[in-house]
TORKOL-4160 file (C-alpha; in steps of 0.2 Angstrom, whole numbers, padded with zeros to 4 digits, m for minus):
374
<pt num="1" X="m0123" Y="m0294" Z="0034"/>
<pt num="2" X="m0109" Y="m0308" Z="0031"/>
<pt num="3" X="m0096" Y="m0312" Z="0040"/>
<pt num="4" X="m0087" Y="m0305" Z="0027"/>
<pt num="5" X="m0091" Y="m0288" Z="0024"/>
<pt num="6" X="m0089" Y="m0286" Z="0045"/>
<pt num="7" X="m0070" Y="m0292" Z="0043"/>
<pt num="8" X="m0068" Y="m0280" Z="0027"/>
<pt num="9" X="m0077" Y="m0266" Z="0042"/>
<pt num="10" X="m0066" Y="m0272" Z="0058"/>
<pt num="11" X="m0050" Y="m0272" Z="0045"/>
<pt num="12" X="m0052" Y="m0255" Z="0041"/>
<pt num="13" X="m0056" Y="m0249" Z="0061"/>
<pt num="14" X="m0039" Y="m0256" Z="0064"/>
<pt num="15" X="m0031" Y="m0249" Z="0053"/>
<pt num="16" X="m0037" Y="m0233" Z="0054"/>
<pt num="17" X="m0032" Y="m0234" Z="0073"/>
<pt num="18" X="m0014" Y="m0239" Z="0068"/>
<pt num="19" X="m0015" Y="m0224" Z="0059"/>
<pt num="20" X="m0015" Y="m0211" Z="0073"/>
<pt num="21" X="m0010" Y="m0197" Z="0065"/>
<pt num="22" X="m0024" Y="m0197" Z="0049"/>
<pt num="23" X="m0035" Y="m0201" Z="0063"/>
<pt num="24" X="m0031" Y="m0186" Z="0071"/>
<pt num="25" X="m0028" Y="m0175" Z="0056"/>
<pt num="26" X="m0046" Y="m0183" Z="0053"/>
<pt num="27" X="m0057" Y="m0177" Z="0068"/>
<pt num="28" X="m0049" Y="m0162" Z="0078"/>
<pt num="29" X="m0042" Y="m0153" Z="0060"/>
<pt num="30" X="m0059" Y="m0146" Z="0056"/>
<pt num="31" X="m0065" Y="m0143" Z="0073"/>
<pt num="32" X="m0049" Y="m0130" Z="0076"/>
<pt num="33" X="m0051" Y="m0122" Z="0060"/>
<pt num="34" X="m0069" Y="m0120" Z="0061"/>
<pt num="35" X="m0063" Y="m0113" Z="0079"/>
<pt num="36" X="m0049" Y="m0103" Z="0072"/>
<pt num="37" X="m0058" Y="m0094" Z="0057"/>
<pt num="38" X="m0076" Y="m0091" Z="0067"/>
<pt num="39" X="m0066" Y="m0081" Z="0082"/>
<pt num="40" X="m0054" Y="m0071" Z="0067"/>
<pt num="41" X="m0064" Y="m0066" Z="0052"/>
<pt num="42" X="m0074" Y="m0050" Z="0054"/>
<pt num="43" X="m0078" Y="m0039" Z="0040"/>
<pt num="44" X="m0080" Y="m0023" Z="0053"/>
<pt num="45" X="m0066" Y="m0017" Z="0050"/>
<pt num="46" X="m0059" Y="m0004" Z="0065"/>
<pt num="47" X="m0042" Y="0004" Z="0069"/>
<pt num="48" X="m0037" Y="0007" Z="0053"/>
<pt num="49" X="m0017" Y="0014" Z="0054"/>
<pt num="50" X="m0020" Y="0032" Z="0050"/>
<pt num="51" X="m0007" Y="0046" Z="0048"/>
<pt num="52" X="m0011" Y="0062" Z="0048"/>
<pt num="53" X="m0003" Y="0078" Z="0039"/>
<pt num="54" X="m0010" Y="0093" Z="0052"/>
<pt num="55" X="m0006" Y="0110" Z="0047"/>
<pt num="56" X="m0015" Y="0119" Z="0057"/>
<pt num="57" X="m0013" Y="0113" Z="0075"/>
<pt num="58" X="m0024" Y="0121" Z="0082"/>
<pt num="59" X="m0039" Y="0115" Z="0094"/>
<pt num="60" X="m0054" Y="0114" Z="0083"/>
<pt num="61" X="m0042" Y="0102" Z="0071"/>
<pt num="62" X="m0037" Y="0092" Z="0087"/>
<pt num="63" X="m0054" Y="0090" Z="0091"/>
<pt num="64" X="m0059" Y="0084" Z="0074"/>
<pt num="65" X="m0043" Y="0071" Z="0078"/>
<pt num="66" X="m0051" Y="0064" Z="0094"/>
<pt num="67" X="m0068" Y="0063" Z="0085"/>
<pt num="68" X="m0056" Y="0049" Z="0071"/>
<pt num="69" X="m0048" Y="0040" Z="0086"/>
<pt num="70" X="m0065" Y="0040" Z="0096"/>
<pt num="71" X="m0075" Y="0032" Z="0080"/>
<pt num="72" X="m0064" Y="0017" Z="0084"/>
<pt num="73" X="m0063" Y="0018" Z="0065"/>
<pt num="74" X="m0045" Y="0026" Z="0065"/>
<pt num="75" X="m0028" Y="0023" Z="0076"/>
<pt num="76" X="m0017" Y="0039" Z="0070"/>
<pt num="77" X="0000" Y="0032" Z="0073"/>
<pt num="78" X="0010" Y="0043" Z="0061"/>
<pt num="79" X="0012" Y="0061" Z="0063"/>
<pt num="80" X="0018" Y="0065" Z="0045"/>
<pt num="81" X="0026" Y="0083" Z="0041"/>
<pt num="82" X="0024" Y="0084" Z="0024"/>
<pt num="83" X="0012" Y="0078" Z="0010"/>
<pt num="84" X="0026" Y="0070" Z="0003"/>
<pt num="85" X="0031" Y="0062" Z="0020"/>
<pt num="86" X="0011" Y="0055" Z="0018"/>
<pt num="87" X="0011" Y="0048" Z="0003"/>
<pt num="88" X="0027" Y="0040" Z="0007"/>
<pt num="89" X="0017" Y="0031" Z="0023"/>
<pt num="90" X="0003" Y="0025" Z="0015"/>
<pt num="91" X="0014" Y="0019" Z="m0001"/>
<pt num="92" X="0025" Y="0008" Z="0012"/>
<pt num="93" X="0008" Y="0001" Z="0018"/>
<pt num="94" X="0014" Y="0011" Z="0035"/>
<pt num="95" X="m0006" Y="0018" Z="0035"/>
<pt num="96" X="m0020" Y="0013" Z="0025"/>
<pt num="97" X="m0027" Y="0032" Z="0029"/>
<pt num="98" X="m0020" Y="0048" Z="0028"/>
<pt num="99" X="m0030" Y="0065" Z="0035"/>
<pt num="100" X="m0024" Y="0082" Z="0029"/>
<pt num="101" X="m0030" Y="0095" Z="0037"/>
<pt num="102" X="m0028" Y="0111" Z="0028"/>
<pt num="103" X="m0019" Y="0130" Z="0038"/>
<pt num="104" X="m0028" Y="0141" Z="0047"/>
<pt num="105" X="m0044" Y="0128" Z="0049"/>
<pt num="106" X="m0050" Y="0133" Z="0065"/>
<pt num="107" X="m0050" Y="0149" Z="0059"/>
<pt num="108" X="m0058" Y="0148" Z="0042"/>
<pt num="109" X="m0070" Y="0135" Z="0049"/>
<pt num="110" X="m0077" Y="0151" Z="0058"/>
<pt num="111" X="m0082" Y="0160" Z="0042"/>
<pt num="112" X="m0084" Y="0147" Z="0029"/>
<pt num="113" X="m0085" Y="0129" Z="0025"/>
<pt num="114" X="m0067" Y="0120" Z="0026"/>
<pt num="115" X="m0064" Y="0104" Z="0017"/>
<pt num="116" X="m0053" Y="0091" Z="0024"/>
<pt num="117" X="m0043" Y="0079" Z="0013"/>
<pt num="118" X="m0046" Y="0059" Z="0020"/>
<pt num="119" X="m0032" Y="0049" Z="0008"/>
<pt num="120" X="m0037" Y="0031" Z="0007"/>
<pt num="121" X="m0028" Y="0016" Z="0001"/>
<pt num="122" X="m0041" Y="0007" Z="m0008"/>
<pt num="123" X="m0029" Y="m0006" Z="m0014"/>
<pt num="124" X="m0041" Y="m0017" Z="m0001"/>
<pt num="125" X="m0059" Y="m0014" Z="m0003"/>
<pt num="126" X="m0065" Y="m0018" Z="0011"/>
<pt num="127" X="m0052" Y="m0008" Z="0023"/>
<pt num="128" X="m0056" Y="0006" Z="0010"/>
<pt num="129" X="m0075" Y="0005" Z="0011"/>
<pt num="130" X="m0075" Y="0006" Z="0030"/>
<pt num="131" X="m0064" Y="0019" Z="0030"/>
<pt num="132" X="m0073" Y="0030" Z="0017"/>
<pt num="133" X="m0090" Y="0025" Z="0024"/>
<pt num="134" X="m0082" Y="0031" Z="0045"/>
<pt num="135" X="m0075" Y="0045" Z="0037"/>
<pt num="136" X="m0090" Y="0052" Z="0028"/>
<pt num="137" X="m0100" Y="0051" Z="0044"/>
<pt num="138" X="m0090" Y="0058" Z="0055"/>
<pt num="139" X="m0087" Y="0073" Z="0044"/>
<pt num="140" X="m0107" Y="0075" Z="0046"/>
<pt num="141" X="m0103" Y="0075" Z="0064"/>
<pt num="142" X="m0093" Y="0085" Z="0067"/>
<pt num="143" X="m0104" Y="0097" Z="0053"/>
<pt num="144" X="m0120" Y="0096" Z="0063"/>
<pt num="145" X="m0111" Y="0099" Z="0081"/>
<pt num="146" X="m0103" Y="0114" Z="0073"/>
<pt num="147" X="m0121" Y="0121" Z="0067"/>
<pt num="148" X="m0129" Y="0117" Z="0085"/>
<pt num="149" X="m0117" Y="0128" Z="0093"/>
<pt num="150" X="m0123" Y="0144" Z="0098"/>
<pt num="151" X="m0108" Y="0152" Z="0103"/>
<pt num="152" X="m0109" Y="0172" Z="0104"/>
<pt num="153" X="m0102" Y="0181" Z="0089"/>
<pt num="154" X="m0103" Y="0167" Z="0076"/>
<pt num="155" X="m0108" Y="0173" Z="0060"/>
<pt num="156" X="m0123" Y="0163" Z="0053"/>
<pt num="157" X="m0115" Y="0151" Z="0036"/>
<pt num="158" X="m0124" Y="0148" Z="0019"/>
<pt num="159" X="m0118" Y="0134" Z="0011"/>
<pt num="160" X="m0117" Y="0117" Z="0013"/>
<pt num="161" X="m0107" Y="0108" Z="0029"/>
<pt num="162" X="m0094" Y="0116" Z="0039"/>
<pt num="163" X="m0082" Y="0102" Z="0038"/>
<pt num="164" X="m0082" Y="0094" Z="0020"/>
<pt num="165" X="m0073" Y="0076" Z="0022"/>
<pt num="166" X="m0067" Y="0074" Z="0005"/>
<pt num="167" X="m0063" Y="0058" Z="0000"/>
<pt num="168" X="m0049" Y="0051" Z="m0012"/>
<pt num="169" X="m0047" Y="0033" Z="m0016"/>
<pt num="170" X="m0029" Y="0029" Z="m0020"/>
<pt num="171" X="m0022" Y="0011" Z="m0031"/>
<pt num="172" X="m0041" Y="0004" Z="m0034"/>
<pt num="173" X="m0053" Y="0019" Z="m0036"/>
<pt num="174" X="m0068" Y="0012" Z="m0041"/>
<pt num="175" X="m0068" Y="m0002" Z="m0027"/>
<pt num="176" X="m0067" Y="m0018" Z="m0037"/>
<pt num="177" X="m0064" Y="m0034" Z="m0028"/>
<pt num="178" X="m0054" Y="m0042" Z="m0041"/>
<pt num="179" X="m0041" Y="m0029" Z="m0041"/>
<pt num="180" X="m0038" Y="m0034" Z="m0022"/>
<pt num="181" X="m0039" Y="m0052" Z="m0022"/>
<pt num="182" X="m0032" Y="m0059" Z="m0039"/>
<pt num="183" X="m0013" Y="m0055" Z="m0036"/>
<pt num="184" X="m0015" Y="m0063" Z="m0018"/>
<pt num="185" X="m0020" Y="m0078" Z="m0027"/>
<pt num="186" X="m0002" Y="m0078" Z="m0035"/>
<pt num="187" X="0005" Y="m0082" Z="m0017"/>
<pt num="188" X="m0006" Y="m0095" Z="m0014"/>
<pt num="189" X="m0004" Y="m0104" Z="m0028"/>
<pt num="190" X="0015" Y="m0103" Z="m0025"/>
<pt num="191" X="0013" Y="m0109" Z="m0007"/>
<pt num="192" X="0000" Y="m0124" Z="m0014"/>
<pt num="193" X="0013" Y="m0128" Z="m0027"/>
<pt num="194" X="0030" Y="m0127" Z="m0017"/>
<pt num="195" X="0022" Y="m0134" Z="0000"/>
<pt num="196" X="0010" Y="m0148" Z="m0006"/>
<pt num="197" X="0019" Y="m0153" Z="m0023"/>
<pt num="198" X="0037" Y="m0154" Z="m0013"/>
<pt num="199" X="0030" Y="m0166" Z="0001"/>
<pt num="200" X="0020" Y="m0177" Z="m0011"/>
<pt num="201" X="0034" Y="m0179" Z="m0023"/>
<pt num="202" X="0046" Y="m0184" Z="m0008"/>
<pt num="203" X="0035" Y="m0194" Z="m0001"/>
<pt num="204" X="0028" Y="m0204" Z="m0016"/>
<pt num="205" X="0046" Y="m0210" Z="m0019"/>
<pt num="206" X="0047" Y="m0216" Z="m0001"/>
<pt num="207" X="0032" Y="m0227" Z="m0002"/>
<pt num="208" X="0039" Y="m0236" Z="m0019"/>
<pt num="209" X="0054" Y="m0237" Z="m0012"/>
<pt num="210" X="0066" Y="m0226" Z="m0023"/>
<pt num="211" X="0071" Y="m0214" Z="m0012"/>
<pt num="212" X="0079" Y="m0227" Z="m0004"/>
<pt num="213" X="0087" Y="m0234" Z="m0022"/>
<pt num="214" X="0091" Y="m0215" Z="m0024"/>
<pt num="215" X="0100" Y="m0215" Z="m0006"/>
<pt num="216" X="0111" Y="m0229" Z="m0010"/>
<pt num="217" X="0116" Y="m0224" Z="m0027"/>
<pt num="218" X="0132" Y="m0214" Z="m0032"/>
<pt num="219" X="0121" Y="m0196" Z="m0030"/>
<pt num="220" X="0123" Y="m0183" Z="m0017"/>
<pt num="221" X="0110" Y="m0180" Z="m0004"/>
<pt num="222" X="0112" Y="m0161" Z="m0011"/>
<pt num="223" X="0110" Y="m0166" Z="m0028"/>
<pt num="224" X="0095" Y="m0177" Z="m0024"/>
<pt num="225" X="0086" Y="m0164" Z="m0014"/>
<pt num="226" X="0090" Y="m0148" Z="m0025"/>
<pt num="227" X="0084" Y="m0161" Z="m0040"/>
<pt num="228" X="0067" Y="m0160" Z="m0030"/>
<pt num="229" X="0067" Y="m0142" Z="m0028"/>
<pt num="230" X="0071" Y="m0137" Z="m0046"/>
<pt num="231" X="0057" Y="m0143" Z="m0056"/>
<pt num="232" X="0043" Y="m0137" Z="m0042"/>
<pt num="233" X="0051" Y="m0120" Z="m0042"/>
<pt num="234" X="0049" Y="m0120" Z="m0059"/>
<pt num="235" X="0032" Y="m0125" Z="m0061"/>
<pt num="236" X="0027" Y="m0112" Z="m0047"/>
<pt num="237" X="0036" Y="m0098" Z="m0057"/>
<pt num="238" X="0027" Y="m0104" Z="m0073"/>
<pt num="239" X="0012" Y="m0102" Z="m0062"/>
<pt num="240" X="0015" Y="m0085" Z="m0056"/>
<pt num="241" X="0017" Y="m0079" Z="m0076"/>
<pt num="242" X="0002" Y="m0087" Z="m0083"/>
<pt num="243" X="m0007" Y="m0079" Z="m0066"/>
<pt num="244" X="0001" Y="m0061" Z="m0071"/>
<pt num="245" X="m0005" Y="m0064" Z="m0087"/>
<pt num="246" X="m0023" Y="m0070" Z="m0083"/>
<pt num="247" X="m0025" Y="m0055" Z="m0071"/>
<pt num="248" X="m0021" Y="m0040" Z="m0083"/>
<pt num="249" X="m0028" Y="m0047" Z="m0098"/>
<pt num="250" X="m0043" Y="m0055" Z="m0089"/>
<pt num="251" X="m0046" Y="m0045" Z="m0075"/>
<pt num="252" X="m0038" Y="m0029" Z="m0078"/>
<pt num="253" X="m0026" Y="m0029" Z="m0065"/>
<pt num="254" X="m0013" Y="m0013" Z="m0068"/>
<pt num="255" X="0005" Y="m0019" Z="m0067"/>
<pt num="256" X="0014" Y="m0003" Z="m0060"/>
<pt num="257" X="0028" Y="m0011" Z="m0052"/>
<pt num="258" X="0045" Y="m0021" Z="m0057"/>
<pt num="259" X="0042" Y="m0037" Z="m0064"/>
<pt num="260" X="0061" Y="m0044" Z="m0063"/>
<pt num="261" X="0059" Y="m0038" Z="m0043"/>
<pt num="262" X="0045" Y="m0048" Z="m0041"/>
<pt num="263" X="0053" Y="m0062" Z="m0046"/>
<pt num="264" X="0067" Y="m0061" Z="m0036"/>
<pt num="265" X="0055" Y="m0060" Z="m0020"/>
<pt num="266" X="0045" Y="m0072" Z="m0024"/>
<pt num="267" X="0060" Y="m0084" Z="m0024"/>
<pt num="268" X="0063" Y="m0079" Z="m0005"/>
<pt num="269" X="0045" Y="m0082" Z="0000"/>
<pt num="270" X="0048" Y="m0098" Z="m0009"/>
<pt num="271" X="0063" Y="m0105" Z="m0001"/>
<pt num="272" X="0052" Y="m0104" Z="0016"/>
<pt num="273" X="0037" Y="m0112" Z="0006"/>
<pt num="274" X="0048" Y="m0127" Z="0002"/>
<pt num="275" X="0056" Y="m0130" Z="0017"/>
<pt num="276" X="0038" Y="m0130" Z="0026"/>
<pt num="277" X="0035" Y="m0144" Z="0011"/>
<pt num="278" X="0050" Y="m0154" Z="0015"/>
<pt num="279" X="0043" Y="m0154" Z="0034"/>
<pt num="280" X="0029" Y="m0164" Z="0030"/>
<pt num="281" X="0036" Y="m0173" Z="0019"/>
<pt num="282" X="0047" Y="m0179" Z="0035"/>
<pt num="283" X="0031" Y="m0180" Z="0045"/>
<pt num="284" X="0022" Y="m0190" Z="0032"/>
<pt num="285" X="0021" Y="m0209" Z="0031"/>
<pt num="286" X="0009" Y="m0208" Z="0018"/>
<pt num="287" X="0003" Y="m0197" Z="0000"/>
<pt num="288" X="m0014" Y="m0194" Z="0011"/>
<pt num="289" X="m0004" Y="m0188" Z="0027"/>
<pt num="290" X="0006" Y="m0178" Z="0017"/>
<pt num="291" X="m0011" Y="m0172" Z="0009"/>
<pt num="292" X="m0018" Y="m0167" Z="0026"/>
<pt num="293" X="m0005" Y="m0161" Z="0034"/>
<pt num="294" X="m0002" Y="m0149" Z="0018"/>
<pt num="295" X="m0020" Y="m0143" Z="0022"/>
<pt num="296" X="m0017" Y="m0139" Z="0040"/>
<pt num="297" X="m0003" Y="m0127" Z="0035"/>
<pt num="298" X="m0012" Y="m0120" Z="0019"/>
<pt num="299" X="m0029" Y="m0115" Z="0024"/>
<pt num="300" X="m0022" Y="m0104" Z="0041"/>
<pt num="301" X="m0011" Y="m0097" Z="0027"/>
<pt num="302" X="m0026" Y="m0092" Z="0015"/>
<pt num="303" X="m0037" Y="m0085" Z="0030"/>
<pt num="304" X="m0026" Y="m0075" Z="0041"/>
<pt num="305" X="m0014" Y="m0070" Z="0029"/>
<pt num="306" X="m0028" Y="m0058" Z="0023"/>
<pt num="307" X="m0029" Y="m0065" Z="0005"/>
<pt num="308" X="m0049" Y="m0065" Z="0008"/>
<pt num="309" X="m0049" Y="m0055" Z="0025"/>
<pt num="310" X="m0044" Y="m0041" Z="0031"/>
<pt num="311" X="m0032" Y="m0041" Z="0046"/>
<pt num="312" X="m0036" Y="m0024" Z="0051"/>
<pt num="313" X="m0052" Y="m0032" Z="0057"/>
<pt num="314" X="m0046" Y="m0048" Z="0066"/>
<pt num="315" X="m0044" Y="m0047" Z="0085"/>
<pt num="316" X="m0026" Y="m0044" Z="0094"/>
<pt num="317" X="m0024" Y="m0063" Z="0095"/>
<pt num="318" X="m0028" Y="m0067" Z="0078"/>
<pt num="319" X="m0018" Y="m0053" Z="0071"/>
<pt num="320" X="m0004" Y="m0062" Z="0078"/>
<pt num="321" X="m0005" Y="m0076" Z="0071"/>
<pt num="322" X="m0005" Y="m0068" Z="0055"/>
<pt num="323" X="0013" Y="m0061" Z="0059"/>
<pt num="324" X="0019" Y="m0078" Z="0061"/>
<pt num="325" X="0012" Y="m0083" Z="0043"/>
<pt num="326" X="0024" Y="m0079" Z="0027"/>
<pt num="327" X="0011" Y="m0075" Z="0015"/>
<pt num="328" X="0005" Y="m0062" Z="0026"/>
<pt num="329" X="0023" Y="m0052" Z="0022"/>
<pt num="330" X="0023" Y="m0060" Z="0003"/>
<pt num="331" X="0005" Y="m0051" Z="m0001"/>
<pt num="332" X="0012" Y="m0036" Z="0006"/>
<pt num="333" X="0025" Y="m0037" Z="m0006"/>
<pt num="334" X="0015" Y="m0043" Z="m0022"/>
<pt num="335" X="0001" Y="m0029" Z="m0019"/>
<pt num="336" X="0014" Y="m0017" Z="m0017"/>
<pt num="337" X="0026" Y="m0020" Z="m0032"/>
<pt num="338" X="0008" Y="m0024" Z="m0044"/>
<pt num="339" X="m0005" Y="m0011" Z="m0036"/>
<pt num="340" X="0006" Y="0003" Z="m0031"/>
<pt num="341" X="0021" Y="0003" Z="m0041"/>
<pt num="342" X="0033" Y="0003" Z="m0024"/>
<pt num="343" X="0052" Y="m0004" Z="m0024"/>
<pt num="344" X="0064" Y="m0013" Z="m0011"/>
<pt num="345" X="0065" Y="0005" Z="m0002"/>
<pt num="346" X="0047" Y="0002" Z="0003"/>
<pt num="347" X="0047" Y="m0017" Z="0005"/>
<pt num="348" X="0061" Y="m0019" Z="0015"/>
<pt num="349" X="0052" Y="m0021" Z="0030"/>
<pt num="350" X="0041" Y="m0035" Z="0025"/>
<pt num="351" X="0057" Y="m0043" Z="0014"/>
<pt num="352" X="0068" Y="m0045" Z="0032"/>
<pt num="353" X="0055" Y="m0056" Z="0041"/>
<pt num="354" X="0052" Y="m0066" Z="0024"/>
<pt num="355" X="0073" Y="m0069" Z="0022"/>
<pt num="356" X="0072" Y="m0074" Z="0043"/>
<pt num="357" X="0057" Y="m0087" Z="0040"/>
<pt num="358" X="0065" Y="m0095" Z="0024"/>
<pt num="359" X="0083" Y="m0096" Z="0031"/>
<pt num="360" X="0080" Y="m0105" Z="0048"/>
<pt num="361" X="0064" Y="m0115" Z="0043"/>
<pt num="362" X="0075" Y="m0122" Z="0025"/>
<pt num="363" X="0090" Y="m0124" Z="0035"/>
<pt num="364" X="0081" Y="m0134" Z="0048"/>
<pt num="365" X="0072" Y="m0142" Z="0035"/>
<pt num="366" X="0088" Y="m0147" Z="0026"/>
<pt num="367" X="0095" Y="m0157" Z="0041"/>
<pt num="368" X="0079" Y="m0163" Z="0048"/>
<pt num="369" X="0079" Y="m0172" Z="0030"/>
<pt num="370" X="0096" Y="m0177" Z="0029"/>
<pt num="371" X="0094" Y="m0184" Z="0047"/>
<pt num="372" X="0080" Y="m0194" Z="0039"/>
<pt num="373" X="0089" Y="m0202" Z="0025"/>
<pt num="374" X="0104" Y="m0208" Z="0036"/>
């Protein structure tokens, strides 16, 4: 080769070692993720959050409870003492189950077959198809233990099973994907488009040198930043309508819920989003650092948020990590309002942390960029 084309090779070396961050962002970036997402995702789903409606209370239904916790398949952490009180639960995404279990079963399950309701939210087919598929096969259980018996006295049944698990399907009762995943996909775009378009945009102006000529010139530092944040948060809400749009026209996706509440969430979700942009915009020298350093905080996002996974069946560490994540709060809130109908009353609990995130990470975002201007 001439000596040419190994001073165009040695050139670039150098500059790429100058460049310690893209160099890092370069090499370890895929390791950790492909660390981070082979040790989290797992489609076997266990200890679904289940509540239970019991009105019998008596020993043979708490031994068809145990045989629910002892599956692994089920963590009962709501005792509920009404249906009302049930539906109310699995609406605020409190379960993802609920078990009634009708009066007098013990009793009843003595002379004839009894049936036992198993509520599922199916909102997410996966959690929903383990759960039905656990449920089903403990009922069969817990049926085949009852007919082995030979306690004296028992009457002999005719019939089918003692214990008849019937399963209801709530939100997205024929099990299709697209249901599940397609209004997800409306908080990733809005991450994507708040996140990567902020810090691009900020950053393309530094590297021609504008922002500079912006600095200097009789504008306001508010004014400059809130003319950045207008147009994205714009684009990102014409995103989300033509998404709404695509999804019921194209997918079928019911839209139960408030549109005009939706909206005004998403604008919370979004002031984090865009303070997370302005961050790497900060961090970022470069459009292609501010590219890489947009991935590193998008693809956790779109993995552990359970946009594509379900979190019930992450381990404890990863689960986590998907606390710390705001689209993880944001789904809860889009699939609530759009699959299930639900208002603030039962999205308050996954509003708060998203009104934490956006107010400390935007207001630090906002100084850490005014610092950087002066």
């Amino acid at each position: 080769m001439s000596s040419r084309l190994w001073g165009i090779i040695a050139k670039e070396f150098i500059q790429l070692w100058r460049d310690r961050l893209a160099l890092t962002l370069a090499l370890f970036v895929p390791v950790a993720m492909l660390f981070i997402f082979g040790w989290a995702i797992n489609t076997d789903v266990k200890h679904v959050p289940t509540a239970v409606f019991d009105q019998s209370g008596g020993v043979e239904a708490r031994t068809l409870l145990e045989a629910f916790t002892n599956s692994q398949y089920f963590d009962i952490v709501q005792q509920a003492r009404s249906h009302r009180e049930l539906t109310r639960l699995i609406d605020g995404g409190a379960a993802k189950v609920g078990i009634v279990i009708p009066p007098d079963f013990g009793r009843q399950l003595t002379r004839q077959n009894v049936s036992v309701q198993v509520i599922v939210d199916a909102s997410d087919p996966q959690v929903a198809t383990s759960a039905m598929n656990a449920a089903a096969a403990i009922g069969a259980q817990r049926s085949l233990e009852i007919l082995t018996q030979t306690v004296e006295g028992t009457v002999l049944r005719r019939g089918g099973a003692p214990v008849d698990v019937r399963v209801r399907a709530w939100y997205n009762p024929d099990l299709v994907s697209a249901i599940f995943i397609v209004p997800g996909l409306i908080g990733a775009l809005l991450m994507q488009t708040t996140v990567s378009v902020m810090a691009i945009t900020v950053v393309r102006e530094r590297e021609k040198g504008t922002l500079e000529a912006l600095v200097v010139s009789p504008i306001r530092r508010w004014e400059l930043l809130l003319g950045k944040i207008v147009p994205n948060l714009l684009v990102a809400y014409g995103q989300m309508t033509m998404a709404l749009i695509v999804a019921h026209v194209v997918f079928d996706v019911p839209i139960r819920g408030s549109l005009p509440l939706l909206y005004g969430l998403s604008a919370i979700f979004m002031f984090g989003t865009l303070g997370i942009g302005i961050f790497v915009s900060a961090a970022s020298r470069t459009v292609p650092q501010a590219m890489q350093l947009s991935f590193l905080t998008f693809l956790p996002s779109i993995y552990l948020s359970g946009l594509l996974f379900p979190i019930e069946g992450m381990p404890p560490g990863a689960q986590v990590l998907a606390s710390a994540i705001p689209l993880t709060y944001y789904l809860r809130v889009v699939r609530g309002i759009v699959l299930k109908g639900i208002g603030l009353e039962y999205l308050w609990s996954q509003v708060l942390p998203l009104l934490v995130f956006g107010a400390v990470v935007f207001t630090l975002s906002i100084l850490r960029f005014r610092k950087q201007l002066e």
